[in-house]
Structures are given as C-alpha cells and as structure tokens.
N, CA, C and O atoms as CSV, one atom per row, in Angstrom:
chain,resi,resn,atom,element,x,y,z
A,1,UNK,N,N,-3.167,-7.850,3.037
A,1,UNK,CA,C,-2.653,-6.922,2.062
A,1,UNK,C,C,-2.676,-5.499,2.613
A,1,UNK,O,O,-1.748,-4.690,2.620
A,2,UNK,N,N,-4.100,-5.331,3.141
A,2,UNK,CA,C,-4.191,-3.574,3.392
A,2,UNK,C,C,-2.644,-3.476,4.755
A,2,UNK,O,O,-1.861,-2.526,4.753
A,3,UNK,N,N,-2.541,-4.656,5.756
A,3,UNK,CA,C,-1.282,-4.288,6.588
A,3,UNK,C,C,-0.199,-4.237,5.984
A,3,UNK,O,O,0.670,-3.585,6.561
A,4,UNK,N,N,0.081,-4.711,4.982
A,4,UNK,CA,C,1.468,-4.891,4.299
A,4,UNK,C,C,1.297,-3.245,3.954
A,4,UNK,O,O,1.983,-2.534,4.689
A,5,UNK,N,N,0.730,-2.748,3.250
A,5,UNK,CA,C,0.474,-1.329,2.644
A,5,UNK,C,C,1.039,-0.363,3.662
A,5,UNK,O,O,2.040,0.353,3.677
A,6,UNK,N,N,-0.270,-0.668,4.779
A,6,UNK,CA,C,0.187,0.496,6.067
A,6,UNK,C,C,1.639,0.257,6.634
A,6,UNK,O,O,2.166,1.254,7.128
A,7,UNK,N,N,2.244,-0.722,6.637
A,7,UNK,CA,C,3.619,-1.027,7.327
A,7,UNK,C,C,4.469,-0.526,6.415
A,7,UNK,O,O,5.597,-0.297,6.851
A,8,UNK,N,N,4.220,-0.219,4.967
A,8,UNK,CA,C,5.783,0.002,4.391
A,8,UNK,C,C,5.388,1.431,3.845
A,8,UNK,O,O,6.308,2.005,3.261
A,9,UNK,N,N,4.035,2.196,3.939
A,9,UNK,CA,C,4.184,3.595,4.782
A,9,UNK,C,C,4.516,4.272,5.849
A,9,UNK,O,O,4.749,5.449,6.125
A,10,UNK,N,N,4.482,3.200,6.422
A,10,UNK,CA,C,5.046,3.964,7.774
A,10,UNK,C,C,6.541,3.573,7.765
A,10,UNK,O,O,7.238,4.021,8.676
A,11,UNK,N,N,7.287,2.520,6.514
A,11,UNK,CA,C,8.175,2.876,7.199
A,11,UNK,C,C,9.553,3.502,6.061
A,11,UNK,O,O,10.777,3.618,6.016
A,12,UNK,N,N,8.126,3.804,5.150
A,12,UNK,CA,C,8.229,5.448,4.565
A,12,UNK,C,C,8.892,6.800,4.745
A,12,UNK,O,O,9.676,7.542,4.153
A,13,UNK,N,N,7.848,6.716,6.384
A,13,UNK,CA,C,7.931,7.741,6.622
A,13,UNK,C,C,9.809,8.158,7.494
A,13,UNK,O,O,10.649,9.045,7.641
A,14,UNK,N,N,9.412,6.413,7.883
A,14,UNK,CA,C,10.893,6.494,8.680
A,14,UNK,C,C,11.146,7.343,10.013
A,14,UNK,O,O,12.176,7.256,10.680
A,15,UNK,N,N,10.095,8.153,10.298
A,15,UNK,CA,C,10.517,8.664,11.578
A,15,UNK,C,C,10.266,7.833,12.903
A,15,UNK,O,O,9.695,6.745,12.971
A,16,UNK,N,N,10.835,8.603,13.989
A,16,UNK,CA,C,10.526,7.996,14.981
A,16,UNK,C,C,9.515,7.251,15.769
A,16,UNK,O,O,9.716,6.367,16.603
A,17,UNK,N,N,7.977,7.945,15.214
A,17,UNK,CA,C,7.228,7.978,15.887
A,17,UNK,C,C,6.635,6.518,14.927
A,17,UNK,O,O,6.363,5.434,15.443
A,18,UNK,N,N,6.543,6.808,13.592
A,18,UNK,CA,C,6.262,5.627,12.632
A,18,UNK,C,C,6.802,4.251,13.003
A,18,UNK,O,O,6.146,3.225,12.825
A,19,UNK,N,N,7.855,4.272,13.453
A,19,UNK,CA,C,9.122,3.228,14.018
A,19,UNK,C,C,8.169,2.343,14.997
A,19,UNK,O,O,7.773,1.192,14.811
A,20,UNK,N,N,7.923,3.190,16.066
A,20,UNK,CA,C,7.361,2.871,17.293
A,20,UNK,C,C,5.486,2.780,17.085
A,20,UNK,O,O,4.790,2.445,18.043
A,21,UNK,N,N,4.971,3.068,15.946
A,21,UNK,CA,C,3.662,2.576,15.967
A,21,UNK,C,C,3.961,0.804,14.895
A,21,UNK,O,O,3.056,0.000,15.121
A,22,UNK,N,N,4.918,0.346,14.016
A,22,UNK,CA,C,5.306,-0.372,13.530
A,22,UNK,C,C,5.534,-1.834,13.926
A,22,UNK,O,O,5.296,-2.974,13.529
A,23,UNK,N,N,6.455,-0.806,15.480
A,23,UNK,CA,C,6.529,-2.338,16.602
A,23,UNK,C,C,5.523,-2.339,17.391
A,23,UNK,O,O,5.791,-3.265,18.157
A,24,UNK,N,N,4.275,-1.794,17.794
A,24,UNK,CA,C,3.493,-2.057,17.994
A,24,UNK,C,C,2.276,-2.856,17.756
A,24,UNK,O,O,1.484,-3.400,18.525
A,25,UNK,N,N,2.368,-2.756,16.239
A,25,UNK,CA,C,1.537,-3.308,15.155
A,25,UNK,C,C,2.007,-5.146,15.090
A,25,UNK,O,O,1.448,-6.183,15.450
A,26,UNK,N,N,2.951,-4.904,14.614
A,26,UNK,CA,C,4.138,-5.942,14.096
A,26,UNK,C,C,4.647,-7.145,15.259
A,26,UNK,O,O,4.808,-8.334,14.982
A,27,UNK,N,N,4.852,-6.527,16.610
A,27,UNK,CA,C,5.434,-6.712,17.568
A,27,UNK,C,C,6.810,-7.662,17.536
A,27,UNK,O,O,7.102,-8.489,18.400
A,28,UNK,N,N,7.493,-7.389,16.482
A,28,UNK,CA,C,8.965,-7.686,16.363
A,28,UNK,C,C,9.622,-6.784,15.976
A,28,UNK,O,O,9.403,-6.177,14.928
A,29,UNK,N,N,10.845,-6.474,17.030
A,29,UNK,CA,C,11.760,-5.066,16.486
A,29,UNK,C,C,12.575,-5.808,15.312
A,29,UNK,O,O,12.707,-4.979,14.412
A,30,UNK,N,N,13.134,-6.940,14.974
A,30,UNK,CA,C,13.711,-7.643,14.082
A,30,UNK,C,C,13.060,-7.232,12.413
A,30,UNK,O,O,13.524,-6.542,11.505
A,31,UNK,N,N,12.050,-7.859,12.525
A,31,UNK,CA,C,11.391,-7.378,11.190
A,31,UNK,C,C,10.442,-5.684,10.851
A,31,UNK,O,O,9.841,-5.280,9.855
A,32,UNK,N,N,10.694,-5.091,12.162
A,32,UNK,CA,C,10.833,-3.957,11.792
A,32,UNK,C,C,11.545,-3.152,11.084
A,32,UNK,O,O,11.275,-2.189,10.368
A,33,UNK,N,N,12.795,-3.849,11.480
A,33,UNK,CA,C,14.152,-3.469,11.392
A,33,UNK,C,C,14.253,-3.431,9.910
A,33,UNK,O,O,14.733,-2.489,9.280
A,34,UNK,N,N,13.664,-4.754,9.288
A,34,UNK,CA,C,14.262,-4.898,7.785
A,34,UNK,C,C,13.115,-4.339,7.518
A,34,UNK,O,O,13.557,-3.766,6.523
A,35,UNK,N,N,12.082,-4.026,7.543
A,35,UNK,CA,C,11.173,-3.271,7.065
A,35,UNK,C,C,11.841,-1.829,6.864
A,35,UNK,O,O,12.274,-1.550,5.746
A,36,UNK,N,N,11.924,-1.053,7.743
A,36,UNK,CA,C,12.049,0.354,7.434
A,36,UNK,C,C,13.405,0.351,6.385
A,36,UNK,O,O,13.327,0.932,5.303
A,37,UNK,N,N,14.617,-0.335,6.794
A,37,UNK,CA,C,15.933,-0.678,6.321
A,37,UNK,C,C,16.520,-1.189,4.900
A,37,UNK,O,O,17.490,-0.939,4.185
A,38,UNK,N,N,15.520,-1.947,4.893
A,38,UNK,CA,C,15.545,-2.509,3.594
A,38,UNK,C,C,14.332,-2.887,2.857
A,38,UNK,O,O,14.723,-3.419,1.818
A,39,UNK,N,N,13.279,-2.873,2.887
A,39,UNK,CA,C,12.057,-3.097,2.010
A,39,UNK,C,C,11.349,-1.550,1.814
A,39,UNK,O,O,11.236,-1.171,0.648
A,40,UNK,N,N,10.898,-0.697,2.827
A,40,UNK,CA,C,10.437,0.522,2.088
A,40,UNK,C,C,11.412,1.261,1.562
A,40,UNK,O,O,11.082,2.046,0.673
A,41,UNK,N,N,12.897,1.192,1.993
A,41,UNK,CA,C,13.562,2.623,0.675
A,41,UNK,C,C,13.217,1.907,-0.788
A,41,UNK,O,O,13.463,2.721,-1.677
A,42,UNK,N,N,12.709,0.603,-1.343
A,42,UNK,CA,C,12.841,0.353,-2.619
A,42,UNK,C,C,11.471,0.653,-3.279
A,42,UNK,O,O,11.061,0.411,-4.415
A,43,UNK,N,N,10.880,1.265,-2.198
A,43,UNK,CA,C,9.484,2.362,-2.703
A,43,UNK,C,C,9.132,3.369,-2.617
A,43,UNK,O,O,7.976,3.778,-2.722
A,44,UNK,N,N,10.350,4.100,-2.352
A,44,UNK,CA,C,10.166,5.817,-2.468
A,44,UNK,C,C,9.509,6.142,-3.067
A,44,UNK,O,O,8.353,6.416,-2.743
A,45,UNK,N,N,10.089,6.263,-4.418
A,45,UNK,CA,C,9.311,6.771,-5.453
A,45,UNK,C,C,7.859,6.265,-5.881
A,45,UNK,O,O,7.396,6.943,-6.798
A,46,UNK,N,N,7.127,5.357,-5.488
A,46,UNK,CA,C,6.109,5.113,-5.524
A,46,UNK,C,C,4.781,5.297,-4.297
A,46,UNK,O,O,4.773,5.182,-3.071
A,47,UNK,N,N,3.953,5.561,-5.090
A,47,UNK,CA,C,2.679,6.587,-4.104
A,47,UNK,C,C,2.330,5.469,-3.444
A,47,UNK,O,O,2.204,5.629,-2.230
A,48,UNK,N,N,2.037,3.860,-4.062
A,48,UNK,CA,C,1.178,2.983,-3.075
A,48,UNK,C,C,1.112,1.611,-3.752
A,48,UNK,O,O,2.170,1.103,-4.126
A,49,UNK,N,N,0.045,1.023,-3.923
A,49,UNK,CA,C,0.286,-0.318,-4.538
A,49,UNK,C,C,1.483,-1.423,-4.402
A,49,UNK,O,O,1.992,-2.040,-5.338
A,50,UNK,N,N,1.762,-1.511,-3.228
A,50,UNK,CA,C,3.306,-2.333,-3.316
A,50,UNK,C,C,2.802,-3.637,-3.362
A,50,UNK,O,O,3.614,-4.312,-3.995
A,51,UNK,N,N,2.107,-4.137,-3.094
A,51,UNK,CA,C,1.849,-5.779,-3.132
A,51,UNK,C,C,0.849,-6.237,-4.469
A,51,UNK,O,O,0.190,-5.452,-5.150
A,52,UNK,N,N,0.912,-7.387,-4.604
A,52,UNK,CA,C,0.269,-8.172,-5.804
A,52,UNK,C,C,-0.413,-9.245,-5.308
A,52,UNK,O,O,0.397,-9.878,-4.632
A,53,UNK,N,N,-1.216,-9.649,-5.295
A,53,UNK,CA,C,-1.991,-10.780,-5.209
A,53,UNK,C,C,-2.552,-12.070,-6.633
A,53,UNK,O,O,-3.300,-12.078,-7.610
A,54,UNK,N,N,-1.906,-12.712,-6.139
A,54,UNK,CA,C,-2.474,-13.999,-7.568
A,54,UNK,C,C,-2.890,-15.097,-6.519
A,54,UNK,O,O,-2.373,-15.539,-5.493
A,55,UNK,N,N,-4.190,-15.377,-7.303
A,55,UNK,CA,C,-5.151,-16.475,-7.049
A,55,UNK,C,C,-4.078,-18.114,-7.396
A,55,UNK,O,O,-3.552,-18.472,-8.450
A,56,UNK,N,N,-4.086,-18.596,-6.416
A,56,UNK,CA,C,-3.783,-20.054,-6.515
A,56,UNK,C,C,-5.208,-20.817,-6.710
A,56,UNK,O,O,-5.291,-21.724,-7.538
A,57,UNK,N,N,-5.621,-20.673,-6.420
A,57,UNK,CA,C,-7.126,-21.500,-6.885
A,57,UNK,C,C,-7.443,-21.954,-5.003
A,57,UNK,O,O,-6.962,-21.280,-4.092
A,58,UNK,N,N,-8.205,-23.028,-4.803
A,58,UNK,CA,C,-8.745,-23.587,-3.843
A,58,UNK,C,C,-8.019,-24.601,-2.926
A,58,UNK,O,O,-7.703,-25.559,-3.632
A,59,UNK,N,N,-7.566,-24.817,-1.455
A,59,UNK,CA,C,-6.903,-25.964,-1.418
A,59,UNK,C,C,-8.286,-26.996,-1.231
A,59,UNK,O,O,-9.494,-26.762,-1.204
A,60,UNK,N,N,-7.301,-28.507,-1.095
A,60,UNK,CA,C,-7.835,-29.678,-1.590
A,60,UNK,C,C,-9.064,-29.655,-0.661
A,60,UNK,O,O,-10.284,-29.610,-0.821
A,61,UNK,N,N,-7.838,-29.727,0.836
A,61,UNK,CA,C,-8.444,-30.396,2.107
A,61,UNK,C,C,-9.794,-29.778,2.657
A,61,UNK,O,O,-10.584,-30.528,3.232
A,62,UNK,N,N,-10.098,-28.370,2.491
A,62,UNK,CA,C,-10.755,-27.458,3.118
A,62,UNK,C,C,-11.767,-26.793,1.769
A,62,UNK,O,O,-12.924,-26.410,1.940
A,63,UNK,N,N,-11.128,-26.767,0.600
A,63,UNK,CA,C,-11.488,-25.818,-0.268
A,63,UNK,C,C,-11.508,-23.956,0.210
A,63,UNK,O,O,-12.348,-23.077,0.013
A,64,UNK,N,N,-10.098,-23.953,0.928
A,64,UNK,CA,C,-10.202,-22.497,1.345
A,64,UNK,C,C,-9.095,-22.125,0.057
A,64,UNK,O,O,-8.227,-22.769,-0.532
A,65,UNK,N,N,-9.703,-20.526,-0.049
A,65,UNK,CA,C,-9.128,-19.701,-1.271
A,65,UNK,C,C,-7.634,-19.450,-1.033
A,65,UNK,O,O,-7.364,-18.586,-0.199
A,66,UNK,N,N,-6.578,-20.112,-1.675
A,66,UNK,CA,C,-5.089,-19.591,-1.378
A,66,UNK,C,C,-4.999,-18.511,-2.781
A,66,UNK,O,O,-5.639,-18.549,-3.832
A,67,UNK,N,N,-3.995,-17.612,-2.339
A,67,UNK,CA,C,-3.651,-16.345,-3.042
A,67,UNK,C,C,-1.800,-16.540,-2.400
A,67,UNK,O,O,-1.399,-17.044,-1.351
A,68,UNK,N,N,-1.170,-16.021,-3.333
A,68,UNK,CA,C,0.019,-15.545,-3.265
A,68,UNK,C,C,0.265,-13.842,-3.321
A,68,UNK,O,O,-0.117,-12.952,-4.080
A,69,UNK,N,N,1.105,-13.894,-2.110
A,69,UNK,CA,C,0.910,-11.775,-2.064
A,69,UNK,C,C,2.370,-11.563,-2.309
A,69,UNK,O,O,3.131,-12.256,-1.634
A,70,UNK,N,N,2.878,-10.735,-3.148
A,70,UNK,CA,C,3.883,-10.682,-3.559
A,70,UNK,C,C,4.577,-9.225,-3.593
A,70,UNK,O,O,3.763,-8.439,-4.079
A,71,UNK,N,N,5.319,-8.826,-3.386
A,71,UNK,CA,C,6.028,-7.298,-3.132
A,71,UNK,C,C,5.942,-6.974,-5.178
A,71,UNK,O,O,6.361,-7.731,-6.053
A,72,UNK,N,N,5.267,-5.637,-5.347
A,72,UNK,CA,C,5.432,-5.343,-6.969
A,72,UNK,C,C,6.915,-5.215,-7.550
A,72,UNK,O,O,7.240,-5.715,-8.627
A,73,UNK,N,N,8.022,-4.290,-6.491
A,73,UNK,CA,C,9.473,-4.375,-6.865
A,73,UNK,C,C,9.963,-5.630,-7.424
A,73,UNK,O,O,10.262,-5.777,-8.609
A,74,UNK,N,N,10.043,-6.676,-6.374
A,74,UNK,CA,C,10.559,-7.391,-6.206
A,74,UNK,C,C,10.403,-8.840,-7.597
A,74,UNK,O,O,11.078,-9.822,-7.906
A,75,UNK,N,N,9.462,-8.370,-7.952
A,75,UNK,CA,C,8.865,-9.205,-8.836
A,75,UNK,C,C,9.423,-8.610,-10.034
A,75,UNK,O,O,9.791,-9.496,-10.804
A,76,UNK,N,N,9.684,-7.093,-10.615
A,76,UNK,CA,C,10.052,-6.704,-11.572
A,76,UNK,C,C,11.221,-6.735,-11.598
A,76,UNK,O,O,11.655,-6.877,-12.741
A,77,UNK,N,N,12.366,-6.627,-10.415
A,77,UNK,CA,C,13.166,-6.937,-10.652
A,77,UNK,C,C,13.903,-8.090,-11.139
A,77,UNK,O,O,14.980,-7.953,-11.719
A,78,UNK,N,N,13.279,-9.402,-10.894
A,78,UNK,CA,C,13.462,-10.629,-11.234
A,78,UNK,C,C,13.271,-10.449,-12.448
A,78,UNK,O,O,14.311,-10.626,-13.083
A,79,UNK,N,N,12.022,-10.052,-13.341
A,79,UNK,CA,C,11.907,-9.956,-14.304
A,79,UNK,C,C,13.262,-9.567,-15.506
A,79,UNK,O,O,13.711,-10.115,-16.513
A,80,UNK,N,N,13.537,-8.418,-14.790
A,80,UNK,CA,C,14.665,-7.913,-15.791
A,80,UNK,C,C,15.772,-8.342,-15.648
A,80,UNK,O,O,16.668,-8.164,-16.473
A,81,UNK,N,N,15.922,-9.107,-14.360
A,81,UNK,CA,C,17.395,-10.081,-13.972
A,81,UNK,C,C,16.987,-11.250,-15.272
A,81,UNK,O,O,17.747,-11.623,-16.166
A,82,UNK,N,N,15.706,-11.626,-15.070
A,82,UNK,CA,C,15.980,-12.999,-16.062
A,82,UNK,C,C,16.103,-12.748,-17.878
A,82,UNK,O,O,16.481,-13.583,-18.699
A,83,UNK,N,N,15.697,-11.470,-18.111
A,83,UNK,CA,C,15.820,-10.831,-19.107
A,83,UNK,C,C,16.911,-10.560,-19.578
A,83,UNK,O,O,17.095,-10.646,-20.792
A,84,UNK,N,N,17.997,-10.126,-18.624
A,84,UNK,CA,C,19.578,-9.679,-18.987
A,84,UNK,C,C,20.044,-11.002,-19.186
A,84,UNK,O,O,20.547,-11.302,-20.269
A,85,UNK,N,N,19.914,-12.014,-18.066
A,85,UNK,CA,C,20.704,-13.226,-18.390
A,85,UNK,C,C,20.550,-13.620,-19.969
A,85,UNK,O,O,21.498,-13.735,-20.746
A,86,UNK,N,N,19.220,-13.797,-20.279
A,86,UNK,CA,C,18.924,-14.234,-21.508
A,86,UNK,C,C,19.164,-13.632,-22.923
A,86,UNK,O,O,19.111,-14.019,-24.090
A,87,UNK,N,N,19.470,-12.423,-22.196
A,87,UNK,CA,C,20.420,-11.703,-23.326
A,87,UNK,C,C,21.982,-11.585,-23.204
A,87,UNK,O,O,22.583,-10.781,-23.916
A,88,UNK,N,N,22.532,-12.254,-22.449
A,88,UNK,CA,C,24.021,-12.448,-22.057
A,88,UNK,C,C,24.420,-13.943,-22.781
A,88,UNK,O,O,25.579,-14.197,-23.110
A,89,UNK,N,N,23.415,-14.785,-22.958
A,89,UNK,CA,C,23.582,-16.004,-23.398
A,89,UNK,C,C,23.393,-15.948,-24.978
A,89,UNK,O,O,23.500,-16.974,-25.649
C-alpha cells in the first residue's frame, strides 16, 4: 500500500526527475507510463489516501491474511456508473 501511495505521488508530480526515480522503483517504463498518464491525473485534486484495503479473511491452504487493495477513484466511480444505470431503467 505505502508503494502504491509513493508511486502515484510521484507521478503527481509528473516531472522529470519523479519519472526517472519511478522507473527505478517500478523497473518497467510500460507501467510507468500508465501510471503518470493515466492513473495519477485522476488524483489531482486529492492530498493522499488513494488506495483501500478490504480484508478477505484467511486463505485455506496456508491460513495467510488476503486483503484486496483497491484504487479509492476507481471504486466510486463504479459506484455512480451503477447508480445512473439503475436510474435509467
């Protein structure tokens, strides 16, 4: 979670230098790419908190803790997509 945070500040910031500590981090210029491009402009306006975490409970095999991490946008937007439909019907 805390890397997801630092990666879509930096690519926030969008400059050059952010770019190039990103692919360093990351080490794919590909998903850099959609990082700066398309996932941080849909958090400008927001100071921080972009991800969500929900508890799946335990798996079977191991009993290790699964969590689902989820972008906060991305989730509200669905929300109000399934909201309009249901008011179109």
């Amino acid at each position: 979670r805390s890397l997801a945070e630092k990666m879509v500040t930096l690519g926030k910031k969008g400059t050059l230098a952010a770019r190039r500590q990103a692919i360093a981090t990351l080490k794919q210029e590909g998903l850099v790419r959609v990082l700066f491009d398309e996932i941080a402009p849909g958090f400008e306006s927001r100071a921080g908190g972009y991800t969500r975490i929900l508890k799946l409970g335990r798996r079977m095999s191991d009993s290790s803790e699964m969590v689902l991490l989820e972008w906060i946008e991305g989730s509200e937007k669905a929300a109000d997509t399934e909201q309009v439909e249901a008011a179109a019907e």
